[in-house]
One Martini backbone bead per residue (centre of mass of N, CA, C, O) as a GRO file, in nm:
protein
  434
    1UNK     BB    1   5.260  25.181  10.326
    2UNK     BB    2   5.555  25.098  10.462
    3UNK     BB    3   5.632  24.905  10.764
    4UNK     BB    4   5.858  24.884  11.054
    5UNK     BB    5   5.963  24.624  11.146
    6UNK     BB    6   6.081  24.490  11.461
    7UNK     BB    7   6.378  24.236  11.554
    8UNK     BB    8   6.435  24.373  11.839
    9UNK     BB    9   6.467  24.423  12.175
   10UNK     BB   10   6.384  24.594  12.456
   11UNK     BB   11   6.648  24.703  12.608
   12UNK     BB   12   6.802  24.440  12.798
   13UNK     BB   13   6.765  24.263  12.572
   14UNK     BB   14   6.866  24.006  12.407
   15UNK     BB   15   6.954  23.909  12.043
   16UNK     BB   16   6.924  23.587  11.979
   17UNK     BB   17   6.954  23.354  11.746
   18UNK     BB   18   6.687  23.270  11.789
   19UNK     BB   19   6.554  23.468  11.654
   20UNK     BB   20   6.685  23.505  11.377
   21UNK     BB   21   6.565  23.230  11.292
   22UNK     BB   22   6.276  23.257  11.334
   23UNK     BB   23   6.260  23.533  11.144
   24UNK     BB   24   6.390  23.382  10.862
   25UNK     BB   25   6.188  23.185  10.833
   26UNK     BB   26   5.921  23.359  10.809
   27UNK     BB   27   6.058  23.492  10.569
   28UNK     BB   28   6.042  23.231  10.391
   29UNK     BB   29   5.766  23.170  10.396
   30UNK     BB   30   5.610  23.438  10.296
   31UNK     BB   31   5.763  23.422   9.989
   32UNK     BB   32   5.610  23.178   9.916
   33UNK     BB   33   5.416  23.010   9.710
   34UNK     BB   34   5.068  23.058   9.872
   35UNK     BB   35   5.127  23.157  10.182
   36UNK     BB   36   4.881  23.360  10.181
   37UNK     BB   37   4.665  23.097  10.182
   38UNK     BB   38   4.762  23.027  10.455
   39UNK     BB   39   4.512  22.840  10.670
   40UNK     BB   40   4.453  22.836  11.024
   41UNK     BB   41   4.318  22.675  11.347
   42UNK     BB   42   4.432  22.798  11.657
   43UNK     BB   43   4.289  22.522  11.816
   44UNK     BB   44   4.410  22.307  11.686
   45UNK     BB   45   4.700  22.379  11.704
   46UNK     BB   46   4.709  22.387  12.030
   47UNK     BB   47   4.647  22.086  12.071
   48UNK     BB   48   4.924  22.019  11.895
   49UNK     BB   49   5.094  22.135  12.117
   50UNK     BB   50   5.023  22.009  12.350
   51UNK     BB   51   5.155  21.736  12.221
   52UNK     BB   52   5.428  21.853  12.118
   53UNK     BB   53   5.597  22.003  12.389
   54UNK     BB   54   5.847  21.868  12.417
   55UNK     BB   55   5.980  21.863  12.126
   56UNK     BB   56   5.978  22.206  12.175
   57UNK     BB   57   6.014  22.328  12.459
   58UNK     BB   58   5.728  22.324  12.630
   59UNK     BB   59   5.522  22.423  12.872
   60UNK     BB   60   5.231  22.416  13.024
   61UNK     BB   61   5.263  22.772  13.111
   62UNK     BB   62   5.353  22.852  12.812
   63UNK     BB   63   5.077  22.780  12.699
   64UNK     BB   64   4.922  22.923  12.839
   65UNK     BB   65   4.978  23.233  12.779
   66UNK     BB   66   4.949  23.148  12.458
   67UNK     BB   67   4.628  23.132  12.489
   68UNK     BB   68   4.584  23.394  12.560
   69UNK     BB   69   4.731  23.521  12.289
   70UNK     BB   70   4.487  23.374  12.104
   71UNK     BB   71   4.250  23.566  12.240
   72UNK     BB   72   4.378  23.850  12.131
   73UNK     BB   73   4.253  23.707  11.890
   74UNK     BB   74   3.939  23.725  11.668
   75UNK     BB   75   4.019  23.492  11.502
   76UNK     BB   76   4.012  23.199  11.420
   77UNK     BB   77   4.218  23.212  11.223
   78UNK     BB   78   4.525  23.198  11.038
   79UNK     BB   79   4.719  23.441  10.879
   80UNK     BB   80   4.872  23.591  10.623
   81UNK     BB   81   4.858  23.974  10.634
   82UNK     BB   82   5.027  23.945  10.312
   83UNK     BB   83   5.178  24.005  10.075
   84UNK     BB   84   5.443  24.022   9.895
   85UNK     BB   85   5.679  24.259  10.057
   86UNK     BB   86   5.452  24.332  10.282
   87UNK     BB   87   5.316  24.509  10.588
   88UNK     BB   88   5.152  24.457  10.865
   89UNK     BB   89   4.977  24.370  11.177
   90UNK     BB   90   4.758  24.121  11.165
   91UNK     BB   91   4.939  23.882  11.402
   92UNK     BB   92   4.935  24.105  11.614
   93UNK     BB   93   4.972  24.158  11.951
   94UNK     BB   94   4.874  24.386  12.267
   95UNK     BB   95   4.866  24.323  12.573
   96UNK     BB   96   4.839  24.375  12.861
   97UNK     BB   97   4.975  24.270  13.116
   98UNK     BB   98   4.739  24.259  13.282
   99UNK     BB   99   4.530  24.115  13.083
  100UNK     BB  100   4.709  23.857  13.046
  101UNK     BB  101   4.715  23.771  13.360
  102UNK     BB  102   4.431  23.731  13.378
  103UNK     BB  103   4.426  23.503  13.099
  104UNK     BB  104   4.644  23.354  13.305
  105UNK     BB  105   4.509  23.296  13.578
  106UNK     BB  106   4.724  23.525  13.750
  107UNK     BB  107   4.988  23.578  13.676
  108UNK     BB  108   5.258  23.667  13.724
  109UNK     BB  109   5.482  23.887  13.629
  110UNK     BB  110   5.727  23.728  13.612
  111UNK     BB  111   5.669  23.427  13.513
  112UNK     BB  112   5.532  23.611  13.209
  113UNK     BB  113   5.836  23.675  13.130
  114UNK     BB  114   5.949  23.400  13.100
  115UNK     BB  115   5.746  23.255  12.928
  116UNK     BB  116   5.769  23.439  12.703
  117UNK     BB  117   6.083  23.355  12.678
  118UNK     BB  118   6.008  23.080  12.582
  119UNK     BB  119   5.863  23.128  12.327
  120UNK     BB  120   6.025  23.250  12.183
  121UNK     BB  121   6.319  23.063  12.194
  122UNK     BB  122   6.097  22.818  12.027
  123UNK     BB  123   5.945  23.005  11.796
  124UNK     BB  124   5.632  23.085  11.842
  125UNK     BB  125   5.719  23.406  11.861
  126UNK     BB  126   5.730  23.751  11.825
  127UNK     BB  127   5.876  24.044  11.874
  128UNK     BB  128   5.721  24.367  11.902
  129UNK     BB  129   5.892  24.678  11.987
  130UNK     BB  130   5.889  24.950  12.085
  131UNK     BB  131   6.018  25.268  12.146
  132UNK     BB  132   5.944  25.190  12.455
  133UNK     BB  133   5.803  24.869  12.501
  134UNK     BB  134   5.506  24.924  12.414
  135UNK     BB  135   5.188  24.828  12.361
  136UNK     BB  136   5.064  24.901  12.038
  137UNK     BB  137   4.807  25.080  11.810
  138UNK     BB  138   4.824  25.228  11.473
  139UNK     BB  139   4.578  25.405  11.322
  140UNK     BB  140   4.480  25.532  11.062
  141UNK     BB  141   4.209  25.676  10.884
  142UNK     BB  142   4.018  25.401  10.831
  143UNK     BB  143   4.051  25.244  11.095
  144UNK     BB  144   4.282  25.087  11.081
  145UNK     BB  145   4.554  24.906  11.141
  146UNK     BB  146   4.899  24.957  11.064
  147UNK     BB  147   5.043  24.930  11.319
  148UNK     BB  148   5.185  24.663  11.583
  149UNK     BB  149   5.315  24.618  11.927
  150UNK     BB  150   5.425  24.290  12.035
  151UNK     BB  151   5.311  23.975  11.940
  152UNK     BB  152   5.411  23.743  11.689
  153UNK     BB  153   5.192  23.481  11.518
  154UNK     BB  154   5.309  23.399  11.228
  155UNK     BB  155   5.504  23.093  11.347
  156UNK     BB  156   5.261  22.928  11.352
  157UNK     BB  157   5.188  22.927  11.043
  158UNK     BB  158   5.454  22.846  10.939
  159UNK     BB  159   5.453  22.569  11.163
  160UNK     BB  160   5.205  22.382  11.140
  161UNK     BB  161   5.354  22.113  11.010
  162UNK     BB  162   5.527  22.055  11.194
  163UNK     BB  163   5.367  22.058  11.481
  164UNK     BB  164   5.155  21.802  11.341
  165UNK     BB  165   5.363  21.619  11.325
  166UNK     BB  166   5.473  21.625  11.621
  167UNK     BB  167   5.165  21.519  11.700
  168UNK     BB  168   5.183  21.243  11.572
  169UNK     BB  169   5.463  21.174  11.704
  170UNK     BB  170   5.318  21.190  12.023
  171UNK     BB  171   5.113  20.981  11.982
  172UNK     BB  172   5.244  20.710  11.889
  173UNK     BB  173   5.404  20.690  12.148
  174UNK     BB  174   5.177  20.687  12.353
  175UNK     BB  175   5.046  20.445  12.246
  176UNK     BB  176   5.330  20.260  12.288
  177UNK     BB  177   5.288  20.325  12.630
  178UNK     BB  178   5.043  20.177  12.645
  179UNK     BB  179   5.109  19.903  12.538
  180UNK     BB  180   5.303  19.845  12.679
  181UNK     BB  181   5.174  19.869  13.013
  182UNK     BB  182   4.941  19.641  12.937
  183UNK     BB  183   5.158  19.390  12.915
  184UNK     BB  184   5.271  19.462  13.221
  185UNK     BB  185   4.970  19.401  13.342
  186UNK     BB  186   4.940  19.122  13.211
  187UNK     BB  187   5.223  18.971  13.330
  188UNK     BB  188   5.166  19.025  13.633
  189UNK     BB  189   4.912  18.877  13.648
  190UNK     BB  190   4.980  18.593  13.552
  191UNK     BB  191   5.215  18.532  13.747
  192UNK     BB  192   5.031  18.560  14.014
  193UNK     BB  193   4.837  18.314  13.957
  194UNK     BB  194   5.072  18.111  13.893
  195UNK     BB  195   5.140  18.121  14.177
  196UNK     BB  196   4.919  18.047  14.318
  197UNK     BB  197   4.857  17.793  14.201
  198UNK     BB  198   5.154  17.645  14.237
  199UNK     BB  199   5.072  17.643  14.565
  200UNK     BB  200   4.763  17.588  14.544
  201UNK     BB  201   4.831  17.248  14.401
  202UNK     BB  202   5.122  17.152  14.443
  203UNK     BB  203   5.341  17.217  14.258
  204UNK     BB  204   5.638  17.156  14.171
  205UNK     BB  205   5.858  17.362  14.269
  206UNK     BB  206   6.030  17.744  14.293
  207UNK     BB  207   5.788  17.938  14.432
  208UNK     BB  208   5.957  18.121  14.593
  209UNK     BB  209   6.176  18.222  14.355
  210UNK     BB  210   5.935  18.281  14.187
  211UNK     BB  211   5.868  18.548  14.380
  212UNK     BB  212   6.083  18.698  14.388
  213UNK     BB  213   6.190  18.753  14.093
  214UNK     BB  214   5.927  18.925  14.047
  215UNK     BB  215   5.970  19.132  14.255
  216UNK     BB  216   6.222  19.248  14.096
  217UNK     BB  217   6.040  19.292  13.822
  218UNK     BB  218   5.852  19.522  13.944
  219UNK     BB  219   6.098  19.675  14.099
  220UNK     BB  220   6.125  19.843  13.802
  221UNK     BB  221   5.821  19.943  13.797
  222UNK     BB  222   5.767  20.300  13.649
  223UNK     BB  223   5.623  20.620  13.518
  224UNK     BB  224   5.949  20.729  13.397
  225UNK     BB  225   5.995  20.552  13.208
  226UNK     BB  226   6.089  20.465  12.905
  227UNK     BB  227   6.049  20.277  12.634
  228UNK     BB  228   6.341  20.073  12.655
  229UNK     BB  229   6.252  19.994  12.913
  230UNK     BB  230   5.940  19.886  12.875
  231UNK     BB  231   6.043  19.676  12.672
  232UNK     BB  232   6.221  19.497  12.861
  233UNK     BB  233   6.047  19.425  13.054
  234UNK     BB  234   5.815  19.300  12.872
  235UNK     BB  235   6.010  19.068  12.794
  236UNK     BB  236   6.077  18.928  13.088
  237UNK     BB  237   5.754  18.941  13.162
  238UNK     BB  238   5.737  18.699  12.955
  239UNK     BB  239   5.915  18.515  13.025
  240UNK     BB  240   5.856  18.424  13.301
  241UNK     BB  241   5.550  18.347  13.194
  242UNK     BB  242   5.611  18.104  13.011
  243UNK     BB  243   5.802  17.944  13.274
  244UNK     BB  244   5.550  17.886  13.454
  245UNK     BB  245   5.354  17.772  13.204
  246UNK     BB  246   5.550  17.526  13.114
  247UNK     BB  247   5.526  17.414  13.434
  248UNK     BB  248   5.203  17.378  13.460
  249UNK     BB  249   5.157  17.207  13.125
  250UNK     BB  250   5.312  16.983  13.263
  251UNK     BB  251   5.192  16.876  13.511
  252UNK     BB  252   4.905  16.819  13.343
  253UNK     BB  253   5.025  16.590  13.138
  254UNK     BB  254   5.130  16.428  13.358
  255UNK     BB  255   4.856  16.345  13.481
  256UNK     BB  256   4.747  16.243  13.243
  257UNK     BB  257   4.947  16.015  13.190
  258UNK     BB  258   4.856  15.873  13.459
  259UNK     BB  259   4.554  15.871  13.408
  260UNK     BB  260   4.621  15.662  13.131
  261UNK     BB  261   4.793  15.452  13.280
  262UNK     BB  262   4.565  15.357  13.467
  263UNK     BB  263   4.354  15.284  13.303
  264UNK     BB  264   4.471  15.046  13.143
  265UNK     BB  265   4.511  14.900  13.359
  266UNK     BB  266   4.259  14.819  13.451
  267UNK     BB  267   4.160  14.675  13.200
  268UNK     BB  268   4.350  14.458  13.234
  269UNK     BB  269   4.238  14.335  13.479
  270UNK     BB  270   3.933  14.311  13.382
  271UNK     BB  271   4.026  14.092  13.175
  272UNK     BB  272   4.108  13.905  13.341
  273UNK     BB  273   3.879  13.853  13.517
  274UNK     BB  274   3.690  13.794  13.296
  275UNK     BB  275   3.873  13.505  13.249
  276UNK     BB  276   3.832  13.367  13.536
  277UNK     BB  277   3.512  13.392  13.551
  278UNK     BB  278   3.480  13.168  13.276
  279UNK     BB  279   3.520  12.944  13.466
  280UNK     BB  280   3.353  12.634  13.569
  281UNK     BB  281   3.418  12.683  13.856
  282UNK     BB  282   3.317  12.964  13.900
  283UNK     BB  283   3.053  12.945  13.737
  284UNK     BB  284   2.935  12.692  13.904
  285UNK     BB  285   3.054  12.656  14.194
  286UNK     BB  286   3.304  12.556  14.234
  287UNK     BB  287   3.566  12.460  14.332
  288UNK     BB  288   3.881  12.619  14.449
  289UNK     BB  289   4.165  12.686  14.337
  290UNK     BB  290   4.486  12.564  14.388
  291UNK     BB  291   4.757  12.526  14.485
  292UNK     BB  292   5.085  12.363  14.471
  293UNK     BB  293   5.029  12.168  14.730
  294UNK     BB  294   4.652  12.194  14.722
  295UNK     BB  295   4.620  12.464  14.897
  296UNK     BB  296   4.432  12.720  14.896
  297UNK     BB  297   4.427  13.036  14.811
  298UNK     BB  298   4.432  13.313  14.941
  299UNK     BB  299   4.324  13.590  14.978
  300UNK     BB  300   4.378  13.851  14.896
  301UNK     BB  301   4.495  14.143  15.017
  302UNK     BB  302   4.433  14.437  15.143
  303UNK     BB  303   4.477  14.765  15.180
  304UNK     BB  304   4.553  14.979  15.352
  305UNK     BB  305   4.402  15.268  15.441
  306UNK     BB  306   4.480  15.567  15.453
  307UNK     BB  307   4.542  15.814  15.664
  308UNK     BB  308   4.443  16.141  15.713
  309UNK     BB  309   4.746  16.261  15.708
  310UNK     BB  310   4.837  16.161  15.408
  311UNK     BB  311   4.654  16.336  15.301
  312UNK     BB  312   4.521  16.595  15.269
  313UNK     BB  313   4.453  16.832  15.489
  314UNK     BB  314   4.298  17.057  15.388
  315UNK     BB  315   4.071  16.874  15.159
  316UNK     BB  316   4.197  16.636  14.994
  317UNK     BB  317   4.399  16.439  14.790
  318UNK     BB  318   4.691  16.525  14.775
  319UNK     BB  319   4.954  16.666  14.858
  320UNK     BB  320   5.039  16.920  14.993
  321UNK     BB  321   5.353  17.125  14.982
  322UNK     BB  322   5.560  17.359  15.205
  323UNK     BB  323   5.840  17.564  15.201
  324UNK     BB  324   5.930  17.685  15.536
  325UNK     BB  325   6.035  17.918  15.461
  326UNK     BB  326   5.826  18.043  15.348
  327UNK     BB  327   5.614  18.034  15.562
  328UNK     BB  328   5.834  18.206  15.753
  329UNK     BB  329   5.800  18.448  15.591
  330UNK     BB  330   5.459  18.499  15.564
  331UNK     BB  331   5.544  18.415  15.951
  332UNK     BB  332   5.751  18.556  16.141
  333UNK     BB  333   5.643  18.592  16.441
  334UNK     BB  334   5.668  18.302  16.507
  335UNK     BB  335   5.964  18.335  16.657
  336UNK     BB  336   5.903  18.426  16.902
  337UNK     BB  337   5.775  18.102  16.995
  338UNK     BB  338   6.074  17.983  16.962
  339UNK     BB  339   6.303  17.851  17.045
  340UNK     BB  340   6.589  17.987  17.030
  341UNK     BB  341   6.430  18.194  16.774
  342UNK     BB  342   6.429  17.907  16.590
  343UNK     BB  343   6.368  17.728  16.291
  344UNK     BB  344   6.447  17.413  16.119
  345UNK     BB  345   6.185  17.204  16.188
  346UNK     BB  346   5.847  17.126  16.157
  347UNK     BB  347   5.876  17.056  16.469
  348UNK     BB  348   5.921  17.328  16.566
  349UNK     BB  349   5.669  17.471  16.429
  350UNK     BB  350   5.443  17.313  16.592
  351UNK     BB  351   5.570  17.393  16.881
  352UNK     BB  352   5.508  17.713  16.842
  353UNK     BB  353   5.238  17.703  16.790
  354UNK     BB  354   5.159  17.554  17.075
  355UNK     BB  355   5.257  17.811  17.242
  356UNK     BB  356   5.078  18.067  17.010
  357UNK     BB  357   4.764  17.978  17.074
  358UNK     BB  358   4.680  18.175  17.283
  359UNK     BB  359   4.742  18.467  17.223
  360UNK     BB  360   4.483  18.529  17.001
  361UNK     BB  361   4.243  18.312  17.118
  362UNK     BB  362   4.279  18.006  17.116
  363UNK     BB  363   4.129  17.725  17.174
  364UNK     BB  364   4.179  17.379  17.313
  365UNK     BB  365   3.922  17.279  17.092
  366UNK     BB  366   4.028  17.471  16.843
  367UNK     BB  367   4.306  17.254  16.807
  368UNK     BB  368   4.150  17.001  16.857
  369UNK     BB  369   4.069  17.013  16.550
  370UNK     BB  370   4.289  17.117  16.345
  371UNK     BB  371   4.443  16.844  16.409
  372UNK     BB  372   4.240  16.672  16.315
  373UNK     BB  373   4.179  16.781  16.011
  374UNK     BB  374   4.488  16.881  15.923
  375UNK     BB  375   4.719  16.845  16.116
  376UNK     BB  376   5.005  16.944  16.186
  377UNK     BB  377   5.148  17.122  15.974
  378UNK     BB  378   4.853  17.278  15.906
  379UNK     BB  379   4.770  17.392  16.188
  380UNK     BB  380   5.067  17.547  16.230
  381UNK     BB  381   5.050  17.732  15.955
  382UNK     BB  382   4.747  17.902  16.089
  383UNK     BB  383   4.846  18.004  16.329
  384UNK     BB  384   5.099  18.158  16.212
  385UNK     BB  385   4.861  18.335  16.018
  386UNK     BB  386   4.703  18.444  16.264
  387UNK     BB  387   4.954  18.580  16.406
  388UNK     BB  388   5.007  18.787  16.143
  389UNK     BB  389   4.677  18.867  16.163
  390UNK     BB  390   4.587  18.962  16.489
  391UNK     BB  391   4.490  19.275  16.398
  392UNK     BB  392   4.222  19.159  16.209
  393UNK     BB  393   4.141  18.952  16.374
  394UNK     BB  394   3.915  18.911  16.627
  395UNK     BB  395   3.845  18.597  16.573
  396UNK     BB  396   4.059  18.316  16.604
  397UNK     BB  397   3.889  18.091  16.685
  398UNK     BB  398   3.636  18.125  16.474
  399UNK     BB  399   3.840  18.140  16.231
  400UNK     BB  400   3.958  17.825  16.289
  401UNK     BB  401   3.695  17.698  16.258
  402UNK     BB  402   3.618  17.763  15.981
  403UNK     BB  403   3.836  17.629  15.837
  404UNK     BB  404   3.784  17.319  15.936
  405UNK     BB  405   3.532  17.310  15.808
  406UNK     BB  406   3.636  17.339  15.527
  407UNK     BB  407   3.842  17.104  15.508
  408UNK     BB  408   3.603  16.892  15.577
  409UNK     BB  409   3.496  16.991  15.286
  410UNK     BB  410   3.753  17.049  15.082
  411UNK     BB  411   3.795  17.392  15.059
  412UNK     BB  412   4.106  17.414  15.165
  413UNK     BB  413   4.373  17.614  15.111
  414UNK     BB  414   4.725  17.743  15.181
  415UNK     BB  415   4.797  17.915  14.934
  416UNK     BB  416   4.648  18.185  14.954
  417UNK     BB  417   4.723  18.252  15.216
  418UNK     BB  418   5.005  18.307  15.166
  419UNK     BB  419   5.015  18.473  14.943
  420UNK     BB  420   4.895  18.717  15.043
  421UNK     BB  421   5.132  18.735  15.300
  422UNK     BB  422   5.363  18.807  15.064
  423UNK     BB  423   5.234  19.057  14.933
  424UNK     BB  424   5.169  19.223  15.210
  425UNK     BB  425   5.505  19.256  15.222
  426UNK     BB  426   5.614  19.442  15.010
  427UNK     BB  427   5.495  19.735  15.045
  428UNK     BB  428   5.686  19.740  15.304
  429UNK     BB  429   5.973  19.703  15.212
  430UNK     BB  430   5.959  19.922  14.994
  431UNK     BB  431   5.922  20.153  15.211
  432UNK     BB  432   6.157  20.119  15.342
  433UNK     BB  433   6.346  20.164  15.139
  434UNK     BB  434   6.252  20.470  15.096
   0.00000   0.00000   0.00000
């Protein structure tokens, strides 16, 4: 006998275009030759809602109530429930509101009605409402079920092949945000490491503004960029991290190349040497070749070794300078103790420094150790850094004594301490703009 499938939503519910497409859809499917033979898993197909929910126009809570839907199904398969032509009750569920929001772990009736009507209007259910709107099944004679009105499940087995590409295409997509993501957090630690070596090397270069730079292109990244965002910064912070590394590359170039003409000249000194030490005067202990006038021309003069202030007060080495701008962002506080608080040159802060070095508990025997082994501007830099963190460190004292020994062991550089204060300072910037 042939079964009335109601098409209209019970009482004030209005019939929208998208059921209607919806339903002719479906009976589209229905007609195809072997759709009767259509068989979906319907926790797989929900795993593909589940990724493909964006696309499909529904949230994370109206899948929970379709979850729910889906256990008042018996079977695991889902199929059409009748060959062409014929109708019975097959994909339709029908629980009762407590039931539904029992299994959508408590969901209000109100929230569950809107659900419910989101799910409709993306066409992944349909109404079958009763002549009174109650949801129940209607038993023939040998006990089966011959109608039941409530909620028709088979526009998920009509649309499995769409869900399933909509699927695959939001799997591709996490991807390729995922591998985005990868790329700039890989070239913003290259970024980090090469400003920091670029400083604590003493690289010239403007390693401040190549910091500023960085901050500008990080502070760009958030968790709800598009892939066009996603792709243009990683572009960016990529050409920024290039243009680092080519500046890194030719410093050591230029290195290697000082050091392979240094190389020759000794080569040839030692040429020059070796053909002087063969004549037979110096060779046999005779009398020492006269100048032109007749009288010995003087031993060569060696030149003065430079004092300790000339090499890198940090640990022996080249000169590494940092410039004072910079100083004075990683450690604004010292402004507090210099005249007329501002510093314009280096001895400003030398000045600051020695007035602001009881402040912190700095010992005046520690004081002058670490004048003494480190130089007077690289003294002034780490009081100023000691004055900015002298909440963190307990004694100012010890800590400036560890560092004057690392220092004279050759251990110590400036530019990992600027870069810390430099970076501990972003996060408060940021907090505050926000």
């Amino acid at each position: 006998m042939m079964q009335t499938q109601p098409t209209t939503p019970f009482g004030r519910r209005s019939l929208t275009l998208a059921m209607v497409a919806s339903q002719a859809a479906m009976k589209d499917f229905a007609e195809r030759p072997g759709a009767a033979q259509t068989v979906v898993h319907k926790w797989r197909l929900f795993r593909a809602l589940t990724e493909a929910k964006g696309p499909l126009g529904v949230t994370d809570r109206a899948l929970s109530v379709l979850h729910a839907l889906l256990s008042f199904h018996q079977e695991t398969a889902l199929s059409l429930p009748a060959a062409a032509g014929e109708e019975r009750a097959g994909l339709v569920v029908f629980p009762s509101n407590r039931e539904l929001s029992i299994r959508a772990h408590g969901m209000a009736p109100a929230t569950l009605r809107r659900h419910l009507a989101s799910l409709v209007e993306a066409g992944l259910i349909i109404r079958r409402d009763s002549p009174n709107g109650k949801r129940y099944a209607r038993k023939g004679q040998g006990g089966e079920i011959e109608n039941a009105f409530g909620f028709d499940l088979t526009p998920l087995v009509a649309r499995a092949d769409e869900i399933e590409n909509l699927a695959e295409e939001a799997r591709a997509e996490s991807r390729a945000m995922a591998l985005l993501r990868e790329k700039i957090t890989l070239a913003r630690r290259d970024i980090v490491k090469m400003i920091e070596t670029g400083v604590g090397e003493g690289v010239p270069g403007d390693w401040r503004g190549a910091q500023d730079g960085y901050l500008r292109l990080a502070a760009r990244y958030a968790r709800n960029l598009t892939r066009r965002d996603l792709e243009a910064l990683a572009g960016d912070l990529a050409g920024f991290a290039a243009q680092l590394r080519k500046l890194l590359e030719d410093h050591v170039n230029g290195r290697k190349k000082s050091a392979s003409e240094s190389h020759s000249e000794r080569h040839i000194q030692n040429q020059i040497t070796d053909s002087r030490d063969s004549e037979p005067s110096l060779r046999e202990g005779g009398p020492e070749p006269s100048g032109p006038t007749g009288r010995r021309s003087p031993p060569p003069v060696a030149p003065e070794p430079p004092s300790a202030g000339a090499l890198n007060p940090g640990g022996g080495g080249a000169a590494k300078t940092y410039p004072l701008g910079m100083v004075l962002s990683a450690c604004p506080d010292i402004l507090d103790y210099a005249r007329g608080g501002e510093i314009a040159n280096w001895r400003d802060l030398a000045a600051a420094a020695a007035g602001a070095r009881p402040a912190p508990g700095v010992s005046p025997d520690a004081w002058s150790q670490a004048l003494e082994t480190m130089g007077e501007h690289d003294a002034a830099i780490v009081i100023a850094a000691i004055l900015q963190r002298s909440e963190e460190i307990r004694s100012a004292g010890g800590y400036l004594r560890a560092l004057t020994a690392k220092a004279q062991a050759g251990e110590f550089s400036l530019g990992p301490l600027l870069m810390a204060l430099l970076r501990a300072k972003t996060p408060r910037k940021q907090k505050a703009a926000g």
